[in-house]
C-alpha positions in Angstrom: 123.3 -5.5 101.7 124.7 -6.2 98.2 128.4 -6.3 97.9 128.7 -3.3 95.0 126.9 -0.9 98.1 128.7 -2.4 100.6 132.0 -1.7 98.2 130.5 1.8 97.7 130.5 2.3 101.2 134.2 1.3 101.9 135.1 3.4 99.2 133.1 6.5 101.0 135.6 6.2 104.4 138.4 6.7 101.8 136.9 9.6 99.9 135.9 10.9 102.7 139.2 10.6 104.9 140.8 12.0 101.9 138.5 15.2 101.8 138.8 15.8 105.2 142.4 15.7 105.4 142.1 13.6 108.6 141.4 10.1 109.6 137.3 9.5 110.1 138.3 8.9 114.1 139.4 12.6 113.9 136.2 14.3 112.6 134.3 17.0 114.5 131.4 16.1 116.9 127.8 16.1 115.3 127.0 19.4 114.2 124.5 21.1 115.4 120.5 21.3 115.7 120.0 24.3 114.9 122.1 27.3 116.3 121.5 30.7 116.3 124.7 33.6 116.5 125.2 34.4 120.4 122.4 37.6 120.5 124.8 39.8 122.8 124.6 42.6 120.2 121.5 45.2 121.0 121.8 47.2 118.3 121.1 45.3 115.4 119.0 41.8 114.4 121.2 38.8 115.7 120.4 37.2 112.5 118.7 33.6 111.3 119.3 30.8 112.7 122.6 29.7 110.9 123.4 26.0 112.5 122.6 22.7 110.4 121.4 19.3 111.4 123.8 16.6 110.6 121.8 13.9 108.3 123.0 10.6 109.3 122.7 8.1 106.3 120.2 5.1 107.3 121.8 2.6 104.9 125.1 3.2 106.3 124.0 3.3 109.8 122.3 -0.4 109.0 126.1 -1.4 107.9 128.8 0.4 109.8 127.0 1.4 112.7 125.3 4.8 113.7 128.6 6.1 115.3 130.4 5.3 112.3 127.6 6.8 110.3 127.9 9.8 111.8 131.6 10.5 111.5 130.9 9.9 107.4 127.7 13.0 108.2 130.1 14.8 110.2 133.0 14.4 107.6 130.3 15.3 104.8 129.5 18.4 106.6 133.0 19.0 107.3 134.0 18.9 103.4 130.8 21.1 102.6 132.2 24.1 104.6 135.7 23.5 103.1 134.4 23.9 100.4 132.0 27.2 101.4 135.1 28.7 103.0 138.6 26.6 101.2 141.6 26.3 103.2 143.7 28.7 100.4 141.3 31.4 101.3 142.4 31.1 104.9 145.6 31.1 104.0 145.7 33.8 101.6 144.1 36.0 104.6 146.6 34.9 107.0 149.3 35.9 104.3 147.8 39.2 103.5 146.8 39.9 107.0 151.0 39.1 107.8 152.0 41.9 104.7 149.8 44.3 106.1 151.0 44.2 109.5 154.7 43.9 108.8 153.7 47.3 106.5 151.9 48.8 109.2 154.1 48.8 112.1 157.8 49.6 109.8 157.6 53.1 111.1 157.0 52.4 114.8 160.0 52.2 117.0 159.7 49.7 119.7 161.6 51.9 122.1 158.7 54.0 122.0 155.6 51.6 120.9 156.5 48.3 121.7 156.2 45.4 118.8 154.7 42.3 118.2 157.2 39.6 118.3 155.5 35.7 117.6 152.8 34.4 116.0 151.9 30.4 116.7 149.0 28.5 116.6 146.9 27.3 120.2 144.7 24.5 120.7 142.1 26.6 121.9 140.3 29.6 120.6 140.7 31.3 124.1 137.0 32.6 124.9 138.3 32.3 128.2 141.9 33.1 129.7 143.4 33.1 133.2 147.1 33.7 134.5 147.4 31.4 136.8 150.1 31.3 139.5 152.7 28.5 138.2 152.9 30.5 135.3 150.9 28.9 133.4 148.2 30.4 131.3 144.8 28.4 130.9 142.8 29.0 128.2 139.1 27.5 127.3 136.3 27.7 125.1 134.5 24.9 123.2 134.2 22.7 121.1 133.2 24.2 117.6 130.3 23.1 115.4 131.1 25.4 112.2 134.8 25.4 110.4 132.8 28.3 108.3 133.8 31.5 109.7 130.7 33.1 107.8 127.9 31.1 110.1 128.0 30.3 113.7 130.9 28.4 115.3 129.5 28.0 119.0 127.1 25.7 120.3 124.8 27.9 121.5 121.8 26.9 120.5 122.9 23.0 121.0 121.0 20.8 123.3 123.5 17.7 124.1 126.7 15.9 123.9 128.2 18.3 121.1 127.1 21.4 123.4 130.8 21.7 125.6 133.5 22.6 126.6 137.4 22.3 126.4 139.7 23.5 128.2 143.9 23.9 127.7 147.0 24.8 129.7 150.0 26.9 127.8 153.5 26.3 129.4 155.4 29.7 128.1 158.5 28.1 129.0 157.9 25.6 126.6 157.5 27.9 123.9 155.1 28.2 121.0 154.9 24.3 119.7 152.4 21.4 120.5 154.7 20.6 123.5 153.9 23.8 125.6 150.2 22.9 125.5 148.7 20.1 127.6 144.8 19.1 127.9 143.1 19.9 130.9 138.9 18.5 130.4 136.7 19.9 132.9 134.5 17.7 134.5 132.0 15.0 132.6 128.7 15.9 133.6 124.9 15.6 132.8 123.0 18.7 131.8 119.5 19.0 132.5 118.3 19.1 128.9 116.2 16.5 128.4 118.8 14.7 126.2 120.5 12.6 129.0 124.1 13.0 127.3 126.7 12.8 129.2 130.1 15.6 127.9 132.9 17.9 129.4 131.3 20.6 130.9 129.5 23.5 128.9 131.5 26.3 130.6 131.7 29.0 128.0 130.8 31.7 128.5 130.9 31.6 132.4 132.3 34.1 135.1 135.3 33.8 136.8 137.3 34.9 139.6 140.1 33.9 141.7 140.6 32.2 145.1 143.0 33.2 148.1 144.9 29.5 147.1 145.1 30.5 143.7 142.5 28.4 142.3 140.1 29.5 139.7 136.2 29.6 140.1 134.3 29.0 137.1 130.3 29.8 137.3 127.7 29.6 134.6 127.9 28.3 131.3 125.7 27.4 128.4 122.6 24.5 128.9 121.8 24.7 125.1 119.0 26.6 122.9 116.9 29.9 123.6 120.0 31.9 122.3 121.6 31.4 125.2 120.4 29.2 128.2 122.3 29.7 131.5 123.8 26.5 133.2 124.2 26.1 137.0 127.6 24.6 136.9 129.9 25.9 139.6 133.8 24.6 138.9 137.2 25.1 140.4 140.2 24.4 138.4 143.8 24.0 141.1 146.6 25.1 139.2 149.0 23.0 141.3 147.6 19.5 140.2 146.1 20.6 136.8 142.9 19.1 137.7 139.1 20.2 137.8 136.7 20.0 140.6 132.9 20.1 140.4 131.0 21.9 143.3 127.0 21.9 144.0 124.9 24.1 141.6 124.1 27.4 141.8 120.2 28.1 142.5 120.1 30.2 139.1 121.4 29.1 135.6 123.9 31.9 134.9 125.2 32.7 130.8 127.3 35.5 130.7 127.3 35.5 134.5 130.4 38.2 136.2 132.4 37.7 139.2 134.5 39.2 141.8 136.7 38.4 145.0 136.4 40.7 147.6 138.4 41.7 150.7 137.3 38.0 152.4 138.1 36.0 149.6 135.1 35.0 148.5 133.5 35.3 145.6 130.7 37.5 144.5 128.4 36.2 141.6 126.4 38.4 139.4 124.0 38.8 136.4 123.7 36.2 133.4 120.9 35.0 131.3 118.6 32.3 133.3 117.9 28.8 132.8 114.9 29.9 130.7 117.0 31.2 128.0 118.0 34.8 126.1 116.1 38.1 127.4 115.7 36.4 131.3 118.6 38.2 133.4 118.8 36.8 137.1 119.0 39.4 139.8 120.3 36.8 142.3 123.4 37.6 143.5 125.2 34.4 144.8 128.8 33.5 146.5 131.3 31.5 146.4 131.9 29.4 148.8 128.9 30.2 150.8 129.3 31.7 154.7 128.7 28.1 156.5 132.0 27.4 154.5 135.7 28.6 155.3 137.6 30.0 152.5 140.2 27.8 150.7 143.6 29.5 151.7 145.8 26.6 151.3 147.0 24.8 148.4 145.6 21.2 149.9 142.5 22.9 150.5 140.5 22.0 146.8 136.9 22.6 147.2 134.7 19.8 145.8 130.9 19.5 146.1 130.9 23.2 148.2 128.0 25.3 147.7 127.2 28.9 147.2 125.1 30.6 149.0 122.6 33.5 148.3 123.8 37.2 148.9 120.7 39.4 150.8 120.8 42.7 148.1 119.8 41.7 144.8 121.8 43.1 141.2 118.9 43.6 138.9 121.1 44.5 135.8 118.9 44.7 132.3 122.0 43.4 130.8 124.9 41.1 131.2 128.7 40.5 132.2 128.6 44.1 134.3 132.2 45.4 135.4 133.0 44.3 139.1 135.8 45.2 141.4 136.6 45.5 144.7 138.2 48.8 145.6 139.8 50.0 148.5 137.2 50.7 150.4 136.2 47.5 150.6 133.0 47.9 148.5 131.7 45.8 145.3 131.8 48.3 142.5 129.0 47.2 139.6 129.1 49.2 136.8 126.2 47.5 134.4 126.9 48.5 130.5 123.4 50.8 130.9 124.2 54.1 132.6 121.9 53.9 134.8 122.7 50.7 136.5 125.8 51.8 138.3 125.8 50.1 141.8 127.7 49.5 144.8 127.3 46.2 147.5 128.8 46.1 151.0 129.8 42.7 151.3 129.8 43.0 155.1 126.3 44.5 155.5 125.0 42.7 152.3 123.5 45.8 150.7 123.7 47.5 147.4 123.5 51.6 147.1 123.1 53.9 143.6 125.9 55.4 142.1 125.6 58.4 139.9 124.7 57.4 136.4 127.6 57.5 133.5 127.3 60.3 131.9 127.3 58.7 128.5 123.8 58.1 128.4 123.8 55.4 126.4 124.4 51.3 126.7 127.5 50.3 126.1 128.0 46.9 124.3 130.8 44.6 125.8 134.0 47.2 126.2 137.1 47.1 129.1 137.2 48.9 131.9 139.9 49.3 134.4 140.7 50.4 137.8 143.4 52.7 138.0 146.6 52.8 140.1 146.7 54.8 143.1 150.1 54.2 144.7 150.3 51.9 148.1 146.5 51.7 149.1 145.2 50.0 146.3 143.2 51.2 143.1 140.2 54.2 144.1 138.2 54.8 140.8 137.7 53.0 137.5 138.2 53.9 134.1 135.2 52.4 131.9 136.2 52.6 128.2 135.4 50.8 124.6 131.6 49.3 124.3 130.2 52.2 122.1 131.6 52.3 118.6 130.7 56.1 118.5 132.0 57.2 121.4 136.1 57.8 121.9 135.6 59.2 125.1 136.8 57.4 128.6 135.0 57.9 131.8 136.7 57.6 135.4 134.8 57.2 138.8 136.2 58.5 141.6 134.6 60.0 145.0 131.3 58.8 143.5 131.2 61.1 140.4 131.6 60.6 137.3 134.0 62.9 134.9 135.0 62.4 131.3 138.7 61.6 131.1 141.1 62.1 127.3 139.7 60.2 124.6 140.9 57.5 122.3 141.8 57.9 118.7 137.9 56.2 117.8 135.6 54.3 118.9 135.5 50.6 119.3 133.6 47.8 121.1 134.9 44.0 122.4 138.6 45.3 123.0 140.7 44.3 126.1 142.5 47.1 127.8 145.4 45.9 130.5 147.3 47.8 133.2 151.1 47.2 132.6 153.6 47.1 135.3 154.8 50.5 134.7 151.2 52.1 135.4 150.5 52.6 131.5 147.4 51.0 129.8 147.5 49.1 126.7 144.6 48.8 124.7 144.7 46.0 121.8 141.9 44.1 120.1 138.3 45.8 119.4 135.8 45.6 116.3 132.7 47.7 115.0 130.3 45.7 116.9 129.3 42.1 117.6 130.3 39.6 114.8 131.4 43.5 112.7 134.4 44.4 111.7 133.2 47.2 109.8 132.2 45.8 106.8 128.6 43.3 107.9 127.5 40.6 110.2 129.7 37.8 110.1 131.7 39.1 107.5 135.9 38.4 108.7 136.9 41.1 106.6 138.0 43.7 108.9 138.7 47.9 109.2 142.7 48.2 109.3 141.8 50.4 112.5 140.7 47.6 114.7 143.7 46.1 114.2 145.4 49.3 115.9 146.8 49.3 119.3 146.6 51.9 121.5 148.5 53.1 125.4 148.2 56.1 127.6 150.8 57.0 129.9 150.4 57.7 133.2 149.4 61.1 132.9 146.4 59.7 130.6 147.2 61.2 127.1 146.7 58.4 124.5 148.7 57.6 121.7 148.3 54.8 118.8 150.5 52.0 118.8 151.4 49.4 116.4 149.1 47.1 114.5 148.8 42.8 115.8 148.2 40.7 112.9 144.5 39.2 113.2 141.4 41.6 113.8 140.3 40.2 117.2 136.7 41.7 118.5 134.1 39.5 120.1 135.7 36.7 122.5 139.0 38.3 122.6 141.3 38.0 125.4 144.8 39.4 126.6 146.8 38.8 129.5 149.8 40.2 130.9 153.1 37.7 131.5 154.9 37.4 134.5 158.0 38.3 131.7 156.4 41.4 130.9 155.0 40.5 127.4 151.5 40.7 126.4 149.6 36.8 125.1 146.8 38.0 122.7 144.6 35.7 121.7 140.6 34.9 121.0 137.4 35.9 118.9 137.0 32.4 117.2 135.6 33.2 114.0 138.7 35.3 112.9 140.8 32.5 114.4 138.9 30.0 112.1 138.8 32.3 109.0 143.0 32.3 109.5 143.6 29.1 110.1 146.6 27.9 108.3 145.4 24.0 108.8 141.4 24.1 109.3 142.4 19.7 109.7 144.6 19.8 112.1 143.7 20.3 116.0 145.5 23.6 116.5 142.0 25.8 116.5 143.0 28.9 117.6 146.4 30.9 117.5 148.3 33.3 120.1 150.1 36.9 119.4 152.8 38.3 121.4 153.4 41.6 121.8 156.8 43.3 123.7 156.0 46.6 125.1 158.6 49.5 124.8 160.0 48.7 128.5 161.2 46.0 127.3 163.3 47.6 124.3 165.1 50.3 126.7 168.0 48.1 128.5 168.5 45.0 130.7 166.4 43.9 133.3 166.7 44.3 137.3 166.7 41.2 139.0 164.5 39.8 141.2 165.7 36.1 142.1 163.8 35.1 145.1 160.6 35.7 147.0 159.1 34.3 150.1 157.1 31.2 149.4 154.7 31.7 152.3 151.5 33.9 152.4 152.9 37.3 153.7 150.5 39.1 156.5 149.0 42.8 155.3 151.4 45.6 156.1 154.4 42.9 157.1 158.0 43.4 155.9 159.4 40.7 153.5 163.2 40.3 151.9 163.5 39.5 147.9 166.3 38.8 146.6 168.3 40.7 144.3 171.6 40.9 142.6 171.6 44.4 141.8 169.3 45.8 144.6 170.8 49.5 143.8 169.2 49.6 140.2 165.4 49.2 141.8 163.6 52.4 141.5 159.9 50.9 142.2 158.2 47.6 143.4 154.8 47.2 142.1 152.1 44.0 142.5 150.1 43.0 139.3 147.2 41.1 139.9 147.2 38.0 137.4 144.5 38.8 134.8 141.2 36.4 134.3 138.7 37.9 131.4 136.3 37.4 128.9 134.3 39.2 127.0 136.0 42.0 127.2 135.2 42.1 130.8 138.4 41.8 133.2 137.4 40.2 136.3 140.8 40.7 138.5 142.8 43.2 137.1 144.5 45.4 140.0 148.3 47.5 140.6 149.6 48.6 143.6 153.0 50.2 144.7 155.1 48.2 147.4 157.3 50.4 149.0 160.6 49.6 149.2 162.2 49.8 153.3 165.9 49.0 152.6 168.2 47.4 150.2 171.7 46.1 150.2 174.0 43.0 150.5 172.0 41.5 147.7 168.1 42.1 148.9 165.1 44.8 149.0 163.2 44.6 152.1 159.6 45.9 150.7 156.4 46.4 152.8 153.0 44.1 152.0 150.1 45.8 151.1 148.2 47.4 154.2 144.8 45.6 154.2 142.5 43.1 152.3 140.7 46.1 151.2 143.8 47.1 149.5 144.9 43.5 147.8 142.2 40.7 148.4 143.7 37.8 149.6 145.6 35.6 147.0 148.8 35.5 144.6 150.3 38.5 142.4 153.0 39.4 140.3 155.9 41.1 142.2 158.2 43.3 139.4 161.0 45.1 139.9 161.3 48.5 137.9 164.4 50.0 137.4 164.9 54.2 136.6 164.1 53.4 132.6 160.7 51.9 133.8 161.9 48.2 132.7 160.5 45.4 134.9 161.8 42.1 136.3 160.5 39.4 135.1 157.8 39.0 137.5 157.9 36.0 140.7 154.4 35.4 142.4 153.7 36.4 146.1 151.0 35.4 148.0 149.3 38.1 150.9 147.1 37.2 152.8 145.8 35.2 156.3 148.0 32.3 157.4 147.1 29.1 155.5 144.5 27.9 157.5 143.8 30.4 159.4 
């Protein structure tokens, strides 16, 4: 090589280092070959394929190397899209989107409507979020291929080492800056793609579910290409360590796969695109661990290489991510996003019997649904909601039948409804449809109304609330704190079209929103709670300074979702035996059927409705036993 290309070449790292804003070591994985938006979306065309092949440069691979080559195609590729979409048209959004809200939400009081508090940027884009039991909230996604909001940003249709995933840990106690987020990997493995790449695991786009020991199961994920291949991966991540273990496949690839624990504490496994790819829906039903295995109650207890095993009934749902819970009866509730694939499994006799249809009549795209309070016994019908742009209406099941319940103020699909400690549901997030915000495919500008939140009160009238900052719809997520406050985040394309640093490594960003209970007075307190598993129906003493103040005990479940689908989600009353000389002596849950086995937010309410800040119990069988 002559020295003026050789010069020419050096010369290219700088330019290029300069363009990107970062050093070369820094750059994004290779792009991709070829990817295609997610097709979730049944109402219109998904589109062309929109990915591009990264071009490595032969000369410079003969010089610097091919890994160096490609981080100079990468950082090409990488200054290309600046350039398509420029970091002061992020900016600008992120500025406008910040007047608007501030705008918006002057003429809602927060003693009535709550109001968003903080806005800081995450690590991750938060496809997927969990609550886990130390407080901690994990969040994770992958890694993205596009910094264009306008084209795809997920791997989809990648086969190899730039198809996966990433996963990261948020420490609210830490607050909002680099230091309250910490790395968590998943495990490397080897997809069966042909490509014999070795990468963190493809995850996205899995189930999940929690254990009895508070571990999280993670099933399904992306192999790569035919819009959406399922993978086989079965993961558990232990809060307690901060660590990921892998367990044997599942005998079905699973993409967009839905999960469930029931009253045993295992976990049910439905739906998902197959191995073969887009349009192939498994109807095996699988669990987690499988029956020749005992179910991990203890914290030591970290299952590693443990399989699943296959359920007798089958769930033959036409399309993905259906709603599950496990009510107090016991029974798997499946309500598929067609009306007329509304199902329910005994997991004791292994069966699966109709339910009446939904009286929509229509398929719902992805949209929350949420089983209602119902006092001491545990939750009796489910509220289905959102998933059908033109339909406001909300639809409870109880007894088996179907009736239409208040509407909201409009419809919307890929929002996250959550149950608040009080009883009330919040509503926030939502778009047109998939990848539409009202205004076209892949398009980031958004209808002010999607921005809108929205609550009913216990008695289920609605009412529209104040407005968060970014338009979050497809891959949004919310969860609520154990302080009370609600972490929005998600929907990686408006996260990317926002960025305030498309260089830096902070991807994604994080809302906080206060709701009104905690704008009406101080706190009860709630200092102490039994560190063991408590039996169903026992007596336990928390501690209390002000005992006297506590009008209501209530048990949150800790939220795990995606997709707008809410795979955990549960309230129950605790009733309250005695108080005094600085404790409440409260009574656990009666059954499995009406808590599952495993860790929930205890709060405290006082007469006002404001909650404790929340400590975790655990109910349950002996660990071990």
């Amino acid at each position: 090589m002559s020295r003026p290309r050789l010069s020419r070449l050096l010369s290219a790292c700088a330019v290029i280092s300069a363009l990107t804003g970062a050093p070369l070591a820094a750059a994004l994985p290779a792009a991709a070959h070829g990817g295609a938006p997610e097709p979730r979306s049944m109402t219109r065309d998904a589109g062309p394929d929109r990915g591009r092949k990264v071009t490595v440069d032969k000369a410079e691979a003969a010089v610097l190397g091919q890994e160096h080559a490609e981080r100079h195609a990468q950082a090409r590729l990488r200054a290309e899209d600046a350039g398509d979409y420029p970091q002061p048209t992020r900016t600008g959004r992120l500025e406008s989107l910040t007047r608007s809200q501030a705008t918006q939400n002057a003429t809602f009081a927060a003693r009535e409507y709550g109001a968003f508090k903080e806005y800081f940027p995450s690590p991750d884009f938060g496809v997927h979020i969990a609550q886990l039991p130390t407080g901690k909230v994990l969040l994770f996604s992958f890694e993205r291929i596009e910094t264009n909001p306008t084209k795809e940003t997920a791997p989809t249709q990648v086969i190899g080492k730039e198809n996966a995933g990433r996963a990261y840990l948020w420490d609210p106690q830490k607050g909002s800056g680099t230091q309250a987020f910490t790395k968590v990997t998943p495990p490397t493995v080897m997809m069966p793609d042909g490509k014999n790449e070795p990468r963190p695991a493809p995850f996205f786009c899995a189930g999940h579910a929690f254990l009895p020991n508070g571990m999280l199961g993670v099933f399904g994920g992306n192999l790569g290409g035919n819009h959406g291949s399922g993978a086989k991966l079965s993961l558990v991540f232990d809060p307690w360590t901060e660590s990921w273990s892998l367990n044997q496949e599942m005998s079905v690839g699973r993409w967009y796969p839905s999960a469930v624990t029931g009253a045993d504490g295992r976990i049910l496994i439905m739906s998902g695109q197959s191995e073969l790819g887009w349009a192939t829906p498994t109807p095996i039903v699988e669990r987690f661990p499988a029956l020749s295995h005992n179910v991990p109650t203890s914290r030591s207890d970290v299952p590693e290489n443990v399989p699943v095993d296959v359920f007798k009934a089958e769930a033959p749902y036409r399309h993905d991510y259906p709603h599950l819970f496990s009510l107090r009866d016991g029974k798997i509730y499946g309500l598929g996003r067609d009306h007329d694939q509304q199902w329910l499994f005994d997991p004791v006799t292994e069966t699966r019997t109709s339910l009446a249809d939904r009286p929509d009549g229509f398929m719902r795209n992805y949209g929350s649904a949420v089983p209602l309070p119902a006092g001491f016994r545990g939750p009796d019908s489910v509220l289905v909601l959102g998933g059908n742009r033109d339909d406001p209406n909300t639809y409870q099941l109880v007894g088996g039948r179907w009736k239409t319940n208040e509407p909201r103020a409009f419809g919307r699909t890929q929002d996250d409804t959550l149950i608040l400690p009080d009883g009330t549901l919040f509503t926030v997030n939502g778009s047109y449809d998939i990848r539409d915000y009202g205004n076209g495919l892949y398009n980031p500008n958004a209808d002010l109304k999607y921005r809108q939140t929205e609550m009913r009160d216990t008695d289920g009238n609605w009412k529209l609330g104040p407005a968060q900052r970014l338009p979050r719809g497809y891959h949004s997520n919310a969860v609520v704190l154990p302080d009370g406050r609600i972490m929005v985040t998600g929907d990686e394309a408006q996260q990317i079209a926002n960025d305030p640093d498309i260089q830096d490594d902070m991807d994604g960003s994080i809302e906080i929103y206060e709701p009104a209970y905690l704008h009406n007075g101080d706190r009860p307190d709630l200092s102490a709670v039994p560190r063991r598993t408590i039996g169903y129906d026992d007596r336990f003493r928390v501690l209390s300074s002000n005992p006297d103040e506590v009008r209501r005990a209530v048990l949150l479940a800790p939220t795990t979702a995606t997709h707008s689908v809410n795979f955990s989600q549960r309230h129950l009353d605790v009733r309250i035996k005695s108080r005094g000389d600085g404790a409440l002596e409260l009574q656990a849950p009666p059954s499995a059927q009406a808590a599952p086995p495993g860790y929930y937010m205890l709060f405290l309410l006082n007469e006002e409705g404001v909650p404790s800040t929340a400590k975790f119990v655990s109910f349950g069988p002996p660990a071990g036993g």
